[in-house]
ZADREN-257111 format. One record per residue (C-alpha): residue number from 1; residue in three letters; x, y, z. Coordinates in steps of 0.1 Angstrom, whole numbers, plus 5000, padded with zeros to 4 digits. Each point is the difference from the previous one (the first is absolute). Example, Ala and Ser with C-alpha at 12.3 -4.5 7.8 and 13.67 -1.06 7.14 Angstrom:
{1 "Ala" {5123 4955 5078}}
{2 "Ser" {5014 5034 4993}}
REM end
This chain:
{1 "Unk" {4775 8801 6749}}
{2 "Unk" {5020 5017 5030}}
{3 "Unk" {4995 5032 5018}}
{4 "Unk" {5032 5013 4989}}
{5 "Unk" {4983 4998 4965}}
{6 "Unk" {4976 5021 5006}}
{7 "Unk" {5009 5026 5025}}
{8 "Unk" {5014 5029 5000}}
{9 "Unk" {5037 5007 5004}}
{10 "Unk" {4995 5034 5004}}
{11 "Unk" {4996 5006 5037}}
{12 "Unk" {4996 5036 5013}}
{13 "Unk" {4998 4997 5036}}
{14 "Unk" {4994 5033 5025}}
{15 "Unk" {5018 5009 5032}}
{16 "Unk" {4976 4997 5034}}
{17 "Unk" {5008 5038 5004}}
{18 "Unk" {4982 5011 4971}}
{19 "Unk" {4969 5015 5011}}
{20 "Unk" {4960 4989 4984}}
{21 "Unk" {5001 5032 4977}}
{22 "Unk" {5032 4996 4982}}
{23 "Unk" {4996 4958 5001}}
{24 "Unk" {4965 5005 4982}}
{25 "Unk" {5019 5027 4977}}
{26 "Unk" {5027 4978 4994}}
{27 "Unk" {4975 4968 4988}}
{28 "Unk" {4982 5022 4980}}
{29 "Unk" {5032 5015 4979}}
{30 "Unk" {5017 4957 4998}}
{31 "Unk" {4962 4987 4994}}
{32 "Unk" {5003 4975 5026}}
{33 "Unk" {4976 4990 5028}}
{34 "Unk" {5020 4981 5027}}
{35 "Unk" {5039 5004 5007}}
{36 "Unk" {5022 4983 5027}}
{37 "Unk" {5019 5025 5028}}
{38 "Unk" {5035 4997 5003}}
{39 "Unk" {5023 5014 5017}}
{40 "Unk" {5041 4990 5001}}
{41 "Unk" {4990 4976 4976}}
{42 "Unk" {4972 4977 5020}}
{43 "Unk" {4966 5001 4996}}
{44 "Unk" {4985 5013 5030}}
{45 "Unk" {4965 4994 4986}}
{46 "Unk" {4977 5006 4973}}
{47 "Unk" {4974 5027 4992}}
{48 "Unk" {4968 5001 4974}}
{49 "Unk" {4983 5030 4985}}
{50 "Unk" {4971 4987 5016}}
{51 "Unk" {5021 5000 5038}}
{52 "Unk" {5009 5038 4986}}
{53 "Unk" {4964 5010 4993}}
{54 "Unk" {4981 4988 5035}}
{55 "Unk" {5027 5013 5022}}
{56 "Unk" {4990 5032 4979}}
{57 "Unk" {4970 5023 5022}}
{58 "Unk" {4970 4999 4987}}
{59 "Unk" {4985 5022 4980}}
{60 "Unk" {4969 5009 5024}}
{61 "Unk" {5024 5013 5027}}
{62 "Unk" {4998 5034 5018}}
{63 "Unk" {5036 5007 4991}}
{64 "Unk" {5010 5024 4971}}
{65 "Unk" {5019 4984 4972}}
{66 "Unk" {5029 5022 5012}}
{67 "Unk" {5001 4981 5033}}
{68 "Unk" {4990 4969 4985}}
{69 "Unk" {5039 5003 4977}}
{70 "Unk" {5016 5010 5032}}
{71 "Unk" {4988 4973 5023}}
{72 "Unk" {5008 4972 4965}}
{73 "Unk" {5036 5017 4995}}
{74 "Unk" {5006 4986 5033}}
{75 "Unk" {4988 4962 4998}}
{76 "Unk" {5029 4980 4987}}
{77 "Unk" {4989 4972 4978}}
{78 "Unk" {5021 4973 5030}}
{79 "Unk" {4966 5011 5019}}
{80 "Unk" {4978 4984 4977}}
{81 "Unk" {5023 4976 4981}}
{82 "Unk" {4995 4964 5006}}
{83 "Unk" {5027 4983 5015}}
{84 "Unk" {4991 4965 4994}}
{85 "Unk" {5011 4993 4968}}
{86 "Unk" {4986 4973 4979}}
{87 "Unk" {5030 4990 4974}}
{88 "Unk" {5004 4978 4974}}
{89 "Unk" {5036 4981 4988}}
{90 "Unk" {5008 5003 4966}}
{91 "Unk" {4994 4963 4982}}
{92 "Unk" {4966 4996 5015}}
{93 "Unk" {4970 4992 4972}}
{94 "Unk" {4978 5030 4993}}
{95 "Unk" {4970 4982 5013}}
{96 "Unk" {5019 4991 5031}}
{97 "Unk" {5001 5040 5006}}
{98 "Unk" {4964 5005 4989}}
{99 "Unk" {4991 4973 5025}}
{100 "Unk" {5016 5020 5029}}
{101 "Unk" {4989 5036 4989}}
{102 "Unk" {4962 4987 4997}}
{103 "Unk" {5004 4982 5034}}
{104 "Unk" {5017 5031 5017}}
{105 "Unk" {4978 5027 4979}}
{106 "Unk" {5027 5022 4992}}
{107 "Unk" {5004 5015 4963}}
{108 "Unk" {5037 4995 4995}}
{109 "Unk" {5033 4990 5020}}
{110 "Unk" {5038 5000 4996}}
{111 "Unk" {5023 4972 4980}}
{112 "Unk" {5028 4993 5019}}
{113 "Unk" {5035 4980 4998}}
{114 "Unk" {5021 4992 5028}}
{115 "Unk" {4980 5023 5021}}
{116 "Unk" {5003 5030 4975}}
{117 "Unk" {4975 5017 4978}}
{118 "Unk" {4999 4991 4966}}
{119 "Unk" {4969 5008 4987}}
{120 "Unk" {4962 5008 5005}}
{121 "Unk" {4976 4976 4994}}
{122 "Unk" {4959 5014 4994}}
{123 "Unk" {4967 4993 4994}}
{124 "Unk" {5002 5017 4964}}
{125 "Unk" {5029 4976 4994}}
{126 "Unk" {4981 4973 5008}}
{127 "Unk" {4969 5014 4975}}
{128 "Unk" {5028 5003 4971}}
{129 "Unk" {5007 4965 5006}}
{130 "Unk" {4963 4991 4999}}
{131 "Unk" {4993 5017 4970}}
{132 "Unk" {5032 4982 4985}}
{133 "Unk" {4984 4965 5007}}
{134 "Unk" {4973 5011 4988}}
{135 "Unk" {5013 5018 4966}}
{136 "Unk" {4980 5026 5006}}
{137 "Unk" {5022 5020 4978}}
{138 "Unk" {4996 4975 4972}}
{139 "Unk" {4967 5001 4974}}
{140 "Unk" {4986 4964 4999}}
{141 "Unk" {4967 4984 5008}}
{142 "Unk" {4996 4995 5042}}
{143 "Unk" {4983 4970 5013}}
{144 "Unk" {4990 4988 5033}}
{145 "Unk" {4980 4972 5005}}
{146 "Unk" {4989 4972 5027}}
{147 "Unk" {5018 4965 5002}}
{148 "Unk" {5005 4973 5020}}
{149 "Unk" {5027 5007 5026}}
{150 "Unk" {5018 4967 4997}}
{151 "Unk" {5038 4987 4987}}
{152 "Unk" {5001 5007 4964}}
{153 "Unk" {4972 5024 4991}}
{154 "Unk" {5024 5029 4993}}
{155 "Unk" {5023 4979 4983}}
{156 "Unk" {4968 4986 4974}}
{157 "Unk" {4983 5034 4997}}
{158 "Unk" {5031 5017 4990}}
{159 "Unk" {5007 4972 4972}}
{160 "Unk" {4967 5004 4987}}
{161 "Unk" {5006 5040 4997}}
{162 "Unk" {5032 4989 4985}}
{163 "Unk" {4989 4980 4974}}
{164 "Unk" {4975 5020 4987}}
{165 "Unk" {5028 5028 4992}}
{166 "Unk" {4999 5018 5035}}
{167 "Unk" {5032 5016 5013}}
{168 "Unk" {4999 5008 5031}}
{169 "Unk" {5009 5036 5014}}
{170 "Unk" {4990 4999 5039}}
{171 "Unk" {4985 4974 5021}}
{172 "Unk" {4988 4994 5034}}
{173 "Unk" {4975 4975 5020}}
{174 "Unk" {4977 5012 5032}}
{175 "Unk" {4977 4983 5026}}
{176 "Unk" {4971 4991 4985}}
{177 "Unk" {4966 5007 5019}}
{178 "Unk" {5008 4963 5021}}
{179 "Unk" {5033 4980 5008}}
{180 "Unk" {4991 4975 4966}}
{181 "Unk" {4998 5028 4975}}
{182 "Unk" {5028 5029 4991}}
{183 "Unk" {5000 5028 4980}}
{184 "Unk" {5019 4999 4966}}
{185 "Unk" {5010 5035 4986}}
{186 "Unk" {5026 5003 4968}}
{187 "Unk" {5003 5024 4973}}
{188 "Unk" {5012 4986 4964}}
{189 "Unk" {5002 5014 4962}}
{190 "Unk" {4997 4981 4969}}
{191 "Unk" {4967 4983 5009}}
{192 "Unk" {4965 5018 4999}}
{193 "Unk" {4976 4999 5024}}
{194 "Unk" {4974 4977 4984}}
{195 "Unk" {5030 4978 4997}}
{196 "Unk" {5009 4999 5035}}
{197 "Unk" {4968 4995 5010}}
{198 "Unk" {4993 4971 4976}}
{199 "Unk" {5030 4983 5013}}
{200 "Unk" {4993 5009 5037}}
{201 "Unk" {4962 5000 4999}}
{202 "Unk" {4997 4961 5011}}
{203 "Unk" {5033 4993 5019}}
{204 "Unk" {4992 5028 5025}}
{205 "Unk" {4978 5004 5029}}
{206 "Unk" {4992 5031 4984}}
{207 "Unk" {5011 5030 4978}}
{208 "Unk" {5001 5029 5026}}
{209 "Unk" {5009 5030 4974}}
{210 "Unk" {5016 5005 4967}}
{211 "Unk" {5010 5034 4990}}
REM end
């Protein structure tokens, strides 16, 4: 799976005029929480709710919320925008740009093609992917349990599930609690749970849960 899968296409960006108030008006009434600034055409940076929010006076000061608006009306968001941008191409896996949001602990960040914006790539899309490998959505027993982490072991457990009428709707392996055991977690229908954990109940380490 590929970011331009997953992200959004729609990209509203705001100009680095726009003052704090109307940008936080303006990603309340689209329902969005980051948004690149352009202007001419180029991104000049980008700029998060949270950016918006901080740059905002705080709610202890001295000042009247009259001269709190007055002094906001004239920050511009290019004041508080970040200017760095952290990108990702279009074609890249969806891990790949999980992997770099996690390392740079940002929440989102644009898709781009030939240097131009194409999408928006975020953390929620990232969740609807999860709960897609997962087939959250789907009604099935969900099973996680502790095997060996060595070549094969998905491959056997999987054919065991299989033969005993299992279909499976999401799966998924995790570290285990040491570098020789990992952490199997599927969800399947036409099997019960006493099946599966007949099957499963001496060719695992352990049955973790079954819901």
């Amino acid at each position: 799976m590929l970011v331009d899968e997953r992200m959004s296409q729609r990209v509203i960006s705001i100009p680095p005029e726009m003052s704090i108030p109307e940008a936080l008006a303006f990603f309340k009434k689209h329902q969005i929480h980051r948004a690149p600034v352009m202007k001419d055409g180029k991104m000049m940076g980008i700029v998060t709710e949270s950016d918006l929010l901080n740059a905002s006076p705080s709610p202890v000061s001295t000042l009247s919320v009259w001269e709190m608006n007055y002094l906001m009306s004239k920050v511009p968001v290019k004041q508080v925008m970040t200017k760095k941008v952290i990108t990702v191409e279009v074609g890249t896996p969806i891990e790949d740009a999980a992997h770099v949001m996690v390392d740079a602990k940002i929440g989102g960040m644009p898709v781009t093609k030939d240097g131009r914006i194409v999408g928006i790539i975020t953390e929620t899309d990232l969740f609807k992917v999860f709960m897609e490998l997962m087939g959250t959505h789907e009604k099935g027993v969900r099973v996680s349990v502790l095997a060996e982490d060595k070549p094969g072991e998905i491959a056997r457990i999987s054919r065991l599930v299989s033969d005993a009428g299992g279909n499976f709707l999401g799966f998924g392996s995790f570290a285990g609690p040491n570098p020789s055991l990992m952490n199997v977690t599927f969800k399947v229908t036409g099997v019960k749970k006493e099946d599966i954990k007949k099957v499963l109940g001496k060719n695992v380490k352990k049955i973790l849960d079954i819901r």
